[in-house]
C-alpha positions as protocol buffer text, in pm:
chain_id: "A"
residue {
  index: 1
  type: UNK
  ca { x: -395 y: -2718 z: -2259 }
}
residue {
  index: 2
  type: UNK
  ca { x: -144 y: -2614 z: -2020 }
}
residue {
  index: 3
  type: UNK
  ca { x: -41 y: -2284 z: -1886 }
}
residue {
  index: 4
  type: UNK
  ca { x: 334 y: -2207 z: -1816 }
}
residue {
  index: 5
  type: UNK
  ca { x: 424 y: -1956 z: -1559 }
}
residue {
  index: 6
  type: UNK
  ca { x: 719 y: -1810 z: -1491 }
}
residue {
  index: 7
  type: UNK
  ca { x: 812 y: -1781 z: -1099 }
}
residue {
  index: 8
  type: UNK
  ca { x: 1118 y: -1589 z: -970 }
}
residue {
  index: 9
  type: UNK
  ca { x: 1190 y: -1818 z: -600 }
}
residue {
  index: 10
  type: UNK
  ca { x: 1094 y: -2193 z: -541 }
}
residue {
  index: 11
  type: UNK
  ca { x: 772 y: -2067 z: -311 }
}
residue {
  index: 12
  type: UNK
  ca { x: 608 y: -2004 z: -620 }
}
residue {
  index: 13
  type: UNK
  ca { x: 657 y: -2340 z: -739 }
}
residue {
  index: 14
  type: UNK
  ca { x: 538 y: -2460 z: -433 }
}
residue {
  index: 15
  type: UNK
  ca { x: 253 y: -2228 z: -480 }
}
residue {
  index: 16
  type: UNK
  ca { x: 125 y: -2318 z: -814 }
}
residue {
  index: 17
  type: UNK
  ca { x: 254 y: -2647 z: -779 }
}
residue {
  index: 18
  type: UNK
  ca { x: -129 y: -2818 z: -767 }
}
residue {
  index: 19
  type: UNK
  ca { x: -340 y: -2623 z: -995 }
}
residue {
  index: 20
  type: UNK
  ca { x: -491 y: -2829 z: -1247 }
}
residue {
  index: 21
  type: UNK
  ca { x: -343 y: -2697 z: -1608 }
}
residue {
  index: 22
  type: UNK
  ca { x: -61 y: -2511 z: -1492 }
}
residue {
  index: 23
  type: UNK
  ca { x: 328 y: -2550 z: -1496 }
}
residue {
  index: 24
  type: UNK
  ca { x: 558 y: -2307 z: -1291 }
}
residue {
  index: 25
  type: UNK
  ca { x: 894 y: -2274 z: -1456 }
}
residue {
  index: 26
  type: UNK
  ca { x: 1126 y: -2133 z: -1211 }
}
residue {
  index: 27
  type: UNK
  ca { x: 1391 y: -1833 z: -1312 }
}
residue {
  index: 28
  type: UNK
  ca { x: 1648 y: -1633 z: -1233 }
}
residue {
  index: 29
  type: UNK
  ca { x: 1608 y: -1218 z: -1226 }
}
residue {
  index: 30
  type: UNK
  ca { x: 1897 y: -1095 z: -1441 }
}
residue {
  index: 31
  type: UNK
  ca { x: 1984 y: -1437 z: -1607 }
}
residue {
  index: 32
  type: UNK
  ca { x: 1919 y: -1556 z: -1920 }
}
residue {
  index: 33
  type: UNK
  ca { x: 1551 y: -1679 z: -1931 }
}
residue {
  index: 34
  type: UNK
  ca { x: 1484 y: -2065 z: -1941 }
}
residue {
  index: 35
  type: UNK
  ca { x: 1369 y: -2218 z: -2269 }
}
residue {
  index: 36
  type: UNK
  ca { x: 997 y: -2190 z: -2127 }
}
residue {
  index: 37
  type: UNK
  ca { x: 1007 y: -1875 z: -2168 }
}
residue {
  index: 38
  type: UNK
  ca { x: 903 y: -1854 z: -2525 }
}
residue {
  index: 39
  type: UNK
  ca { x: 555 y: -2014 z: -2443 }
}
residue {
  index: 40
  type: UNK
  ca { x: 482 y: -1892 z: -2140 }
}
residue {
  index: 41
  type: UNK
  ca { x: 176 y: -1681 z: -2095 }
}
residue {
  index: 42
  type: UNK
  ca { x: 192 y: -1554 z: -1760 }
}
residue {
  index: 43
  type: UNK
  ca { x: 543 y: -1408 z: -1555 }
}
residue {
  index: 44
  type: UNK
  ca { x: 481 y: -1335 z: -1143 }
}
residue {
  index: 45
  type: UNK
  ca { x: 780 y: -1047 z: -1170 }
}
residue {
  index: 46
  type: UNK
  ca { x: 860 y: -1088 z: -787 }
}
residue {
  index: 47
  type: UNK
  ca { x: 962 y: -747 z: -657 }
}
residue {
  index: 48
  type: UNK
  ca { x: 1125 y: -645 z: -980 }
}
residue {
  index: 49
  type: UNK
  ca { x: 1038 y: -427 z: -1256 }
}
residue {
  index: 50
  type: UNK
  ca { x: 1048 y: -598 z: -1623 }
}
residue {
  index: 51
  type: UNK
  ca { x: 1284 y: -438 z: -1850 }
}
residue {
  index: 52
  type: UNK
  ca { x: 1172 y: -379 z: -2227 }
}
residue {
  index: 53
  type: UNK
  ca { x: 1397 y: -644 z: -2356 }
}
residue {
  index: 54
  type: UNK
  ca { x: 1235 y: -912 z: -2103 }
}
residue {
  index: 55
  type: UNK
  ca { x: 920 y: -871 z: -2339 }
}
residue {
  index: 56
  type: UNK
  ca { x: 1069 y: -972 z: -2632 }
}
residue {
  index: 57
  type: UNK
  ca { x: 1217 y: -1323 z: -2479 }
}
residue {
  index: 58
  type: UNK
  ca { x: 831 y: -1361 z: -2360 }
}
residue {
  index: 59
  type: UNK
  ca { x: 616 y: -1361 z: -2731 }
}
residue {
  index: 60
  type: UNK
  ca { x: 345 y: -1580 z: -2582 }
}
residue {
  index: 61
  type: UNK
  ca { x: 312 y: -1346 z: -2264 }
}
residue {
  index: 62
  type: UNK
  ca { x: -31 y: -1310 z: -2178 }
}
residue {
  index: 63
  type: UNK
  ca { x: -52 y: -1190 z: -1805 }
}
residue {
  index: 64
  type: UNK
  ca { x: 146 y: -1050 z: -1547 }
}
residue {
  index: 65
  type: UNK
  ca { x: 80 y: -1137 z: -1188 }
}
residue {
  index: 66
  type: UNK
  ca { x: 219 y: -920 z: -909 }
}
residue {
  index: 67
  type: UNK
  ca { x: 261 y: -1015 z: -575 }
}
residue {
  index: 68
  type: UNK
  ca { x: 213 y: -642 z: -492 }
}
residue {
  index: 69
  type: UNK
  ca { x: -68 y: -422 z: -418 }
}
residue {
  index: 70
  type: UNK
  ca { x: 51 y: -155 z: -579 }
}
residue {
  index: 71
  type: UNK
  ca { x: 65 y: -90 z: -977 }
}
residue {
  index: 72
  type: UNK
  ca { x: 178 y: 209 z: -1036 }
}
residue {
  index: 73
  type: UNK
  ca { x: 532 y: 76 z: -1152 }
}
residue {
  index: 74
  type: UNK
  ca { x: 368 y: -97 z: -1477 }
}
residue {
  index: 75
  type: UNK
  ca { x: 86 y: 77 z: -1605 }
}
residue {
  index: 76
  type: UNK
  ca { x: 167 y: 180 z: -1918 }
}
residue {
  index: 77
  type: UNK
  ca { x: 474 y: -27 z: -1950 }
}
residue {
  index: 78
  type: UNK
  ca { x: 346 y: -333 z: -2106 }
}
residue {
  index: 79
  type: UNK
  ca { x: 316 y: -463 z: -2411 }
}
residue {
  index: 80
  type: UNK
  ca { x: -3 y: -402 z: -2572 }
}
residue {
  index: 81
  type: UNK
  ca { x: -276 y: -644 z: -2488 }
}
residue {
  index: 82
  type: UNK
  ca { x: -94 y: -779 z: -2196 }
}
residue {
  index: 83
  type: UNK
  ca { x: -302 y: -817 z: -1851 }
}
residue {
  index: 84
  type: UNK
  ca { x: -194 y: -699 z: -1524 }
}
residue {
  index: 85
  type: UNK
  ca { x: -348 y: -792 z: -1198 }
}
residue {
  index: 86
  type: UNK
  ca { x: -225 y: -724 z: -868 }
}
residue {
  index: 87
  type: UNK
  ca { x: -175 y: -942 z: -533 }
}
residue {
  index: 88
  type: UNK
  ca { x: -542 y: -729 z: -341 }
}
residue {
  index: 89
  type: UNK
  ca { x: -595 y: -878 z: -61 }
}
residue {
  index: 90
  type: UNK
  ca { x: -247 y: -1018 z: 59 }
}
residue {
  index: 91
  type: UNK
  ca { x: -142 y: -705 z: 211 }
}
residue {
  index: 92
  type: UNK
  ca { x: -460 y: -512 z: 366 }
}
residue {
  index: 93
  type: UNK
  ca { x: -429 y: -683 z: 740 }
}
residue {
  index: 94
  type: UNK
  ca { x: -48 y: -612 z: 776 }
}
residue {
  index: 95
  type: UNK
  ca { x: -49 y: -249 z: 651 }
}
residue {
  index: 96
  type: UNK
  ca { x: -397 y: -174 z: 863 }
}
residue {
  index: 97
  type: UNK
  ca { x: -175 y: -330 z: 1188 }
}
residue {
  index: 98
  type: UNK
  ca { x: 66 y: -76 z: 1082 }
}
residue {
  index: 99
  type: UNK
  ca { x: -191 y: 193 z: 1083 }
}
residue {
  index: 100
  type: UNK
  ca { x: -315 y: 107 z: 1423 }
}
residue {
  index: 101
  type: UNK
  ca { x: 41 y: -8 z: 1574 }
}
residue {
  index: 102
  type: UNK
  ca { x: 146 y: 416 z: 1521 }
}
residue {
  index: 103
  type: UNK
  ca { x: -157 y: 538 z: 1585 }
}
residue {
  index: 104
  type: UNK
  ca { x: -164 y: 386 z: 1944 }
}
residue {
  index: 105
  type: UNK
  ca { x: 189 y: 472 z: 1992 }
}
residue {
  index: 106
  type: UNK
  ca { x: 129 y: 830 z: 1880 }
}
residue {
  index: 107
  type: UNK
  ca { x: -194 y: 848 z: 2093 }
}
residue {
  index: 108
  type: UNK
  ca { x: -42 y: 711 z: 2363 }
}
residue {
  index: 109
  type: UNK
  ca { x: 319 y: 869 z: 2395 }
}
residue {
  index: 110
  type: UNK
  ca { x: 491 y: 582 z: 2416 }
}
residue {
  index: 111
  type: UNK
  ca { x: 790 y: 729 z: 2224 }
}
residue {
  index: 112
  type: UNK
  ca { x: 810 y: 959 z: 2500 }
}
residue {
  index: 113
  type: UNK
  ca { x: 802 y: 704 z: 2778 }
}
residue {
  index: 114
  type: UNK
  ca { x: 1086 y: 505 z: 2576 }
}
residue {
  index: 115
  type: UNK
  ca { x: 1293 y: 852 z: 2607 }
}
residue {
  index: 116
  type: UNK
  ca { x: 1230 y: 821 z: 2938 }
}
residue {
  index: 117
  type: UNK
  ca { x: 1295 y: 440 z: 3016 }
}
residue {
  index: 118
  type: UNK
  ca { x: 1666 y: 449 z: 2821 }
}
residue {
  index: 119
  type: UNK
  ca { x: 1713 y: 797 z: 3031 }
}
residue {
  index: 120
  type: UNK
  ca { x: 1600 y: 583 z: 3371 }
}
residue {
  index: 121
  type: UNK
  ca { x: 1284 y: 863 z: 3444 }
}
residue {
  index: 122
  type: UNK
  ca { x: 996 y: 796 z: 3607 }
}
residue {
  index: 123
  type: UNK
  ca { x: 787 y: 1030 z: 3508 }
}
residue {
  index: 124
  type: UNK
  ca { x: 432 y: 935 z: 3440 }
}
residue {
  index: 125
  type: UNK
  ca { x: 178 y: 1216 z: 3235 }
}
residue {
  index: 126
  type: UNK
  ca { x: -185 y: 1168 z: 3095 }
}
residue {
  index: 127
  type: UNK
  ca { x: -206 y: 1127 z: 2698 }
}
residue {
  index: 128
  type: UNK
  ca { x: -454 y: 1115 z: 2465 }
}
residue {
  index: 129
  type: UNK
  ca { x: -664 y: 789 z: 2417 }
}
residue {
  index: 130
  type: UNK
  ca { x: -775 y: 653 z: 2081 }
}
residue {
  index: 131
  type: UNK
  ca { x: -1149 y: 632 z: 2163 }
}
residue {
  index: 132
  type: UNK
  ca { x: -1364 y: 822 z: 2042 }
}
residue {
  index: 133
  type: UNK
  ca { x: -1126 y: 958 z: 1792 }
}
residue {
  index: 134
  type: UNK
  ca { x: -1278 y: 1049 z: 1449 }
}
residue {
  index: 135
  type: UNK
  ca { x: -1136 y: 897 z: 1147 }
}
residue {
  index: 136
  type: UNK
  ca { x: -1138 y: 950 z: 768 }
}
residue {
  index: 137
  type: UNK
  ca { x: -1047 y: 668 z: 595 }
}
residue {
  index: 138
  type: UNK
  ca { x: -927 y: 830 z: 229 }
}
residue {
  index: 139
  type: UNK
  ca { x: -926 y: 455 z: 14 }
}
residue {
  index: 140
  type: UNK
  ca { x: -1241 y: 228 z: 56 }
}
residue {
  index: 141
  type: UNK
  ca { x: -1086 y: -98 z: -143 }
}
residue {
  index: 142
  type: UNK
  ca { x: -921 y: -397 z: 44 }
}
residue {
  index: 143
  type: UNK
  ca { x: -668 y: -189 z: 267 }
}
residue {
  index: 144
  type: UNK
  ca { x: -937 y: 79 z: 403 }
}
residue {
  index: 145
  type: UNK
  ca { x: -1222 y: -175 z: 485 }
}
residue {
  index: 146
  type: UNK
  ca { x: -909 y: -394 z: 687 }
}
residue {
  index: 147
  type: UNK
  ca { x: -815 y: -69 z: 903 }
}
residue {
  index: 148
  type: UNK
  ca { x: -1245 y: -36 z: 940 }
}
residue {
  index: 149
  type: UNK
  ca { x: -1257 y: -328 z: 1078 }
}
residue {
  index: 150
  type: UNK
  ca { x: -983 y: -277 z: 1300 }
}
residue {
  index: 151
  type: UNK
  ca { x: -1031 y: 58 z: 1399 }
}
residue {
  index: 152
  type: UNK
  ca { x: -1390 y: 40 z: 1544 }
}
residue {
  index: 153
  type: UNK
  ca { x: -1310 y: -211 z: 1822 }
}
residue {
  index: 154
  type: UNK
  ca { x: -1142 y: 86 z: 1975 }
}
residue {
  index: 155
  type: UNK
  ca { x: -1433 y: 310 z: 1927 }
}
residue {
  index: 156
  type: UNK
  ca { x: -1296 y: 470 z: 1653 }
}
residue {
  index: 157
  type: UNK
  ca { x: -1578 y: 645 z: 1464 }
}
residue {
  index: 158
  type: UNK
  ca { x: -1459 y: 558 z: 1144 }
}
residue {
  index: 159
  type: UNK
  ca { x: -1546 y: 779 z: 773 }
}
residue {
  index: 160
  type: UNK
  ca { x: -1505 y: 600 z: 434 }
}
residue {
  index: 161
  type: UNK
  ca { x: -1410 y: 770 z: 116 }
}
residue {
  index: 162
  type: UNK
  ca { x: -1343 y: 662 z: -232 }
}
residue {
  index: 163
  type: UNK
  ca { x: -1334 y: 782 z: -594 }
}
residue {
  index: 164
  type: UNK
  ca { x: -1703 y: 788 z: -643 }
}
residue {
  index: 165
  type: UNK
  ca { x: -1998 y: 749 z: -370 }
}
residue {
  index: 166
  type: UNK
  ca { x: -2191 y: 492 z: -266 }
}
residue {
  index: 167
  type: UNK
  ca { x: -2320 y: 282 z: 3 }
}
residue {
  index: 168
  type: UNK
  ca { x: -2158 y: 357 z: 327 }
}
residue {
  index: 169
  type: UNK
  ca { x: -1844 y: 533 z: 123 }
}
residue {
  index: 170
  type: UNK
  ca { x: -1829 y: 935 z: 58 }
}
residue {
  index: 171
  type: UNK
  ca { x: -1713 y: 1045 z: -250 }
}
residue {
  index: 172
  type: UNK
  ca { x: -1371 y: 1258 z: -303 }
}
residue {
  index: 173
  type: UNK
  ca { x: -1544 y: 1508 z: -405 }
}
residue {
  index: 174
  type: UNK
  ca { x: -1673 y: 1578 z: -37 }
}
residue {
  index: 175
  type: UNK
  ca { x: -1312 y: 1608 z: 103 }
}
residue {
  index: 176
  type: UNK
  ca { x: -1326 y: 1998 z: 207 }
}
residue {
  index: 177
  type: UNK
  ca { x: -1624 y: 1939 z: 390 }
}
residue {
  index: 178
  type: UNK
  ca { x: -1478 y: 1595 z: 597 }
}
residue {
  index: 179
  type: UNK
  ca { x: -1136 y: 1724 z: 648 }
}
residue {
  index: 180
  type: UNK
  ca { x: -1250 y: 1963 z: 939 }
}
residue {
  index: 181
  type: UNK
  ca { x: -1407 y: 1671 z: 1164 }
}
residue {
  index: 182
  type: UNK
  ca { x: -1184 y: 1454 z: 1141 }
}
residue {
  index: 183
  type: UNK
  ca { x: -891 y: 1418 z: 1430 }
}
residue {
  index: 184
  type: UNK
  ca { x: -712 y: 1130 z: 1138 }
}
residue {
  index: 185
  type: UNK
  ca { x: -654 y: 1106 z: 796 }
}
residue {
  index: 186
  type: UNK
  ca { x: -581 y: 820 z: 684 }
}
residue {
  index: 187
  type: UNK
  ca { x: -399 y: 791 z: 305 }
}
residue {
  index: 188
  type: UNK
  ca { x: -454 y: 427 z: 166 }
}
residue {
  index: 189
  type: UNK
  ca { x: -554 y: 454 z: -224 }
}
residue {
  index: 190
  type: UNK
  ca { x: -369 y: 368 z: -525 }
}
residue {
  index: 191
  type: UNK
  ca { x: -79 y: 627 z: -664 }
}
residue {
  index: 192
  type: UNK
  ca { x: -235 y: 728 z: -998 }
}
residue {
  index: 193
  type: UNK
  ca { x: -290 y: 1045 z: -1226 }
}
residue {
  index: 194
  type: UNK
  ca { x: -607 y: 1155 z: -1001 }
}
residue {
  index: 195
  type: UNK
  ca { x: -411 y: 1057 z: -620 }
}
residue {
  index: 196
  type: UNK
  ca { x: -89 y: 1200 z: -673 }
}
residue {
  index: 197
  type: UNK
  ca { x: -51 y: 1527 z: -507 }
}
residue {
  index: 198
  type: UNK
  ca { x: -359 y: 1516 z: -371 }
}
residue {
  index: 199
  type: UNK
  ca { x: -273 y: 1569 z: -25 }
}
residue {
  index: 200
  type: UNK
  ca { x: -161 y: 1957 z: -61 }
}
residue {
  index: 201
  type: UNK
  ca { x: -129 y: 2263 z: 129 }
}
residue {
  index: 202
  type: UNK
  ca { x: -510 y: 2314 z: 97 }
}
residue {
  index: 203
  type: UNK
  ca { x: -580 y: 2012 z: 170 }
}
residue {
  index: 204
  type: UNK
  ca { x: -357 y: 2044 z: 508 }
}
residue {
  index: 205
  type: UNK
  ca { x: -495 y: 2355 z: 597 }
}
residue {
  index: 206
  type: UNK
  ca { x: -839 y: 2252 z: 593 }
}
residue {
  index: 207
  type: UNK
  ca { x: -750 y: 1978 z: 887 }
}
residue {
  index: 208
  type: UNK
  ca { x: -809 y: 2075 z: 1314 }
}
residue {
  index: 209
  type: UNK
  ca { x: -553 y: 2164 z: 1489 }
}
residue {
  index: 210
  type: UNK
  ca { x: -350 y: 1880 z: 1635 }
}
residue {
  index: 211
  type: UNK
  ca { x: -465 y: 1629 z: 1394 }
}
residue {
  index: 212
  type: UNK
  ca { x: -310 y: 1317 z: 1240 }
}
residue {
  index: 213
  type: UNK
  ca { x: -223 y: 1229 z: 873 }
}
residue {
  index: 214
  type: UNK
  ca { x: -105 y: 879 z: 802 }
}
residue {
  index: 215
  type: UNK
  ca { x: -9 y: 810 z: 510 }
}
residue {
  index: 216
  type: UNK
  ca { x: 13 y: 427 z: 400 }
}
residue {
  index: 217
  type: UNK
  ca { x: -54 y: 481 z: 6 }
}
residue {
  index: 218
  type: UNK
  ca { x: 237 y: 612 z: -190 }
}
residue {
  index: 219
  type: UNK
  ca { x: 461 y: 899 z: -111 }
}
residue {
  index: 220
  type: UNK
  ca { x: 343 y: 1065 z: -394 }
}
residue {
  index: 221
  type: UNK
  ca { x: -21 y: 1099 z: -331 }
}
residue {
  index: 222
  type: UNK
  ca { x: 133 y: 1410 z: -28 }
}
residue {
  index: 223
  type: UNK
  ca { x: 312 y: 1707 z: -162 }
}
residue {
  index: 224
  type: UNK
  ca { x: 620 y: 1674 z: 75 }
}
residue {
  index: 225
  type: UNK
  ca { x: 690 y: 2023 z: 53 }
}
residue {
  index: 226
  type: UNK
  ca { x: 354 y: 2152 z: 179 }
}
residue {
  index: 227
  type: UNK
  ca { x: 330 y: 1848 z: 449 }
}
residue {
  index: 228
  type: UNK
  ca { x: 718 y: 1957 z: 562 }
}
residue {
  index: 229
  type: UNK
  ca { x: 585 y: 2348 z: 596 }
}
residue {
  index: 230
  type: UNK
  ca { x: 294 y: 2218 z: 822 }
}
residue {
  index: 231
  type: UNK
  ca { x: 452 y: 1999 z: 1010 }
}
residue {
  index: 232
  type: UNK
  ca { x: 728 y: 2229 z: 1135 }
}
residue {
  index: 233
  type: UNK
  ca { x: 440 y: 2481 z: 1280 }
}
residue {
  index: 234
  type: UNK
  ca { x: 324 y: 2214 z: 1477 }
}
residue {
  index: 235
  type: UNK
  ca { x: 17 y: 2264 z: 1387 }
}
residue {
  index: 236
  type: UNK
  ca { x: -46 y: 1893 z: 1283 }
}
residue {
  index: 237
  type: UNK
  ca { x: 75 y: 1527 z: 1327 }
}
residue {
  index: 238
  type: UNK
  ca { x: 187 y: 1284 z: 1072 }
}
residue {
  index: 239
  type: UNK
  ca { x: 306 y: 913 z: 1057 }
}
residue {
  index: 240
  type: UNK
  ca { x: 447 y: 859 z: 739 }
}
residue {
  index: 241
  type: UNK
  ca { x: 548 y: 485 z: 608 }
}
residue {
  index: 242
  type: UNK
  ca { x: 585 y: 608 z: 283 }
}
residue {
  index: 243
  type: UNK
  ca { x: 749 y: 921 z: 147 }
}
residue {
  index: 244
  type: UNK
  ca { x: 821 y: 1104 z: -166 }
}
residue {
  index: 245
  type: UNK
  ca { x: 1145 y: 1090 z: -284 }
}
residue {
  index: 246
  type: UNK
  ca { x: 1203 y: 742 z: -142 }
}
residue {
  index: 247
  type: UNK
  ca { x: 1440 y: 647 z: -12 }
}
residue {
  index: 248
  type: UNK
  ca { x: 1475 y: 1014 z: 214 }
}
residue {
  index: 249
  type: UNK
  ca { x: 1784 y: 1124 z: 163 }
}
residue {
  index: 250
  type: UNK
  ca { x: 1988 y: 1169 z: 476 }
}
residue {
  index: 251
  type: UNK
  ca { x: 1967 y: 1585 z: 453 }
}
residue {
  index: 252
  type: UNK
  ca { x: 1604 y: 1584 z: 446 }
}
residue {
  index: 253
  type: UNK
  ca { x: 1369 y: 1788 z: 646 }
}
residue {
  index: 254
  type: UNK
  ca { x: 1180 y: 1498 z: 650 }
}
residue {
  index: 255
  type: UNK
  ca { x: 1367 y: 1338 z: 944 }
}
residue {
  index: 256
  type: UNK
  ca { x: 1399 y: 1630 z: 1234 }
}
residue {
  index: 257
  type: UNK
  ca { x: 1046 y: 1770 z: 1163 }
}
residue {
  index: 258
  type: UNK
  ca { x: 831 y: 1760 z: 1527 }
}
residue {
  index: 259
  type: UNK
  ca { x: 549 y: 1518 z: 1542 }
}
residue {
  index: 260
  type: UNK
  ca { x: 661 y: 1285 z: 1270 }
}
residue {
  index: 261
  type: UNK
  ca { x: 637 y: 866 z: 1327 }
}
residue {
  index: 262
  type: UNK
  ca { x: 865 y: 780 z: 987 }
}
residue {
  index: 263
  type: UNK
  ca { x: 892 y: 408 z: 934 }
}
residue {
  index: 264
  type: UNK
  ca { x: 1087 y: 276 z: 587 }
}
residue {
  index: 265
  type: UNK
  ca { x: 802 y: 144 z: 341 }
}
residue {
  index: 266
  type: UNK
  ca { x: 726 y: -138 z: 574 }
}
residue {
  index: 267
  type: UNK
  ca { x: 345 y: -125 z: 655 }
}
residue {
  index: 268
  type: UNK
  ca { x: 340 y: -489 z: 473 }
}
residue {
  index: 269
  type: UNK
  ca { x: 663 y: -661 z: 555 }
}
residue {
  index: 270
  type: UNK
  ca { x: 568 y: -899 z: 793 }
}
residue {
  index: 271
  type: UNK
  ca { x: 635 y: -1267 z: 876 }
}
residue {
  index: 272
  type: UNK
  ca { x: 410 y: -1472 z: 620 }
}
residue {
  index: 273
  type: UNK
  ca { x: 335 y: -1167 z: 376 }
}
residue {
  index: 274
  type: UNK
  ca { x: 508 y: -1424 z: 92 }
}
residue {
  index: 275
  type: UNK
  ca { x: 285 y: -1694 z: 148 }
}
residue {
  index: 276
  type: UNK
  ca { x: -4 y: -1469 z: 142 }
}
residue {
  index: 277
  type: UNK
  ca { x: 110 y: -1344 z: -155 }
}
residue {
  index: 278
  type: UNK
  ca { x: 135 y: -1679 z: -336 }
}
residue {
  index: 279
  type: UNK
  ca { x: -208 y: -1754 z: -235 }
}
residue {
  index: 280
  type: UNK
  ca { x: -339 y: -1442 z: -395 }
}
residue {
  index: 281
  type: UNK
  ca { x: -155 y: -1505 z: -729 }
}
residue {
  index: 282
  type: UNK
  ca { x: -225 y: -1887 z: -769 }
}
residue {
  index: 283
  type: UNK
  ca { x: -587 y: -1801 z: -717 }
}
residue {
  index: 284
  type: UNK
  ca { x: -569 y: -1534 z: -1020 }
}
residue {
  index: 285
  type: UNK
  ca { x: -386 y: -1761 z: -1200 }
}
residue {
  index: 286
  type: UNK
  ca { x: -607 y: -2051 z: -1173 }
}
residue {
  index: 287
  type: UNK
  ca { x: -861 y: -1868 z: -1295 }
}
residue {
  index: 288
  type: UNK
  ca { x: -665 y: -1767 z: -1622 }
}
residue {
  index: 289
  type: UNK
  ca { x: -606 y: -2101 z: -1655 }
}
residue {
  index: 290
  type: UNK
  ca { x: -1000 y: -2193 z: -1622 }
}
residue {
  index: 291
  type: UNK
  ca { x: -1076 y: -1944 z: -1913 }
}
residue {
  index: 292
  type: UNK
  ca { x: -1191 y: -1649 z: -1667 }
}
residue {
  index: 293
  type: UNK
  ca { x: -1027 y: -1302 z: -1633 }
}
residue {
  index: 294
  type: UNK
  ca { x: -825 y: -1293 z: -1245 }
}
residue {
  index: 295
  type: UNK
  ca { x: -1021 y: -1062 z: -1009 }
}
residue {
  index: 296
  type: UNK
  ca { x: -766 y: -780 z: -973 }
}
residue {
  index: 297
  type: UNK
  ca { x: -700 y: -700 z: -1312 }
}
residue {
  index: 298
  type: UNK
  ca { x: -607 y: -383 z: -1309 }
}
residue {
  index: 299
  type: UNK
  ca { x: -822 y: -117 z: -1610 }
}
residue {
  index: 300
  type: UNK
  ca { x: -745 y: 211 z: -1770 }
}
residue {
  index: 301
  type: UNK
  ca { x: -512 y: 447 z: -1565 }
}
residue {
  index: 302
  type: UNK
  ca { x: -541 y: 268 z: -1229 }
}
């Protein structure tokens, strides 16, 4: 028996291209879908979100296969009994880089010393170092154990944190009492009923003086308001790759608040992300096609 997949670009062609008992059936977002489309079981939606009349041209639809992390744009949009597994694992090492790349910069001034080099001033100062820096790491999946891993070769005394305890990972619950020792804060869970908001003005408050919140999850999972109010005290730090509403409009506080790194959503665009990507989905889909449920599959809320 053979599967058909639906692929949006010719790398996922190339991609599925020599699993044993599947056939990728390229198409076109916004165009009438190819006559394959009435038995295919699985669609890989690219970076697009399905409309409801998509479904009905897919009857036989069985599984869809992102090539993002992030699910929060399809739970609960699905037909009922469809699967939905995500692309873990493509994206951890890019957005952890990302992570690191601003925390280095931030640690290190260099934003400062790039004021100075276009303004021709030599003008050195001591900064602060990342070693020996404290950080909680709020996410313990795929992304958090990548920034772990990358974090301690600095000397970074890393915290993990997820959902529920357990070996080597603090539970959520435990938040008021980690916030205080922290000097980071890193945000790197999914956006769902439980995350969003989470980051609020208690939650703020209850961080040192001079610390750092990064945020690589969803804008969402930070009240913007309360992080704007802290943020123009001084009192805190933030680097910000995500950010709630998105895109900022071009009147918001967001972008003249002091001690704010603010990149565009792009923690995991880098070179090779797509192949990554590919390799991530044709693995879950092989296994479909071998009879066994795909690894991410995403249950309940998310």
């Amino acid at each position: 028996m053979t599967v058909t997949v639906l692929v949006p670009d010719d790398e996922g062609l190339d991609a599925l291209s020599e699993i044993t008992g599947v056939r990728a059936v390229r198409y076109q977002w916004g165009e009438p879908t190819p006559p394959e489309a009435a038995k295919a079981e699985v669609l890989i939606p690219g970076y697009h979100r399905a409309t409801s009349e998509l479904w009905g041209e897919l009857p036989n639809l069985k599984l869809i296969q992102l090539l993002s992390a992030g699910a929060e744009d399809w739970v609960g949009t699905l037909p009922e009994g469809v699967l939905l597994s995500t692309c873990r694992g493509a994206h951890g090492g890019s957005t952890a880089e990302w992570v690191v790349a601003v925390l280095l910069s931030m640690c290190r001034g260099l934003e400062q010393f790039a004021t100075d080099q276009r303004a021709r001033r030599w003008q050195r100062q001591t900064t602060e170092g990342l070693q020996g820096k404290r950080a909680l790491i709020i996410g313990a999946g795929d992304l958090g154990q990548h920034l772990r891993r990358r974090l301690e070769p600095f000397d970074v005394r890393c915290t993990m944190v997820g959902m529920s305890p357990r070996d080597g990972v603090r539970g959520v619950k435990e938040l008021p009492d980690l916030l205080g020792t922290h000097d980071v804060v890193v945000l790197m869970v999914p956006l769902t009923s439980r995350t969003r908001g989470m980051v609020d003005a208690e939650f703020l408050a209850a961080m040192p003086d001079g610390a750092v919140l990064v945020n690589a999850a969803r804008g969402a999972v930070a009240d913007t308001d309360a992080l704007v109010a802290e943020l123009t005290t001084g009192r805190l730090r933030a680097a910000l790759d995500v950010t709630e509403p998105e895109p900022l409009p071009l009147d918001h506080p967001l972008w003249s608040v002091p001690g704010l790194v603010l990149t565009p959503h792009i923690g995991g665009a880098v070179r090779g992300v797509r192949r990554r990507s590919y390799a991530v989905a044709a693995a879950e889909i092989a296994r479909y096609a071998g009879g066994e449920l795909p690894n991410n599959l995403v249950h309940g809320e998310y």
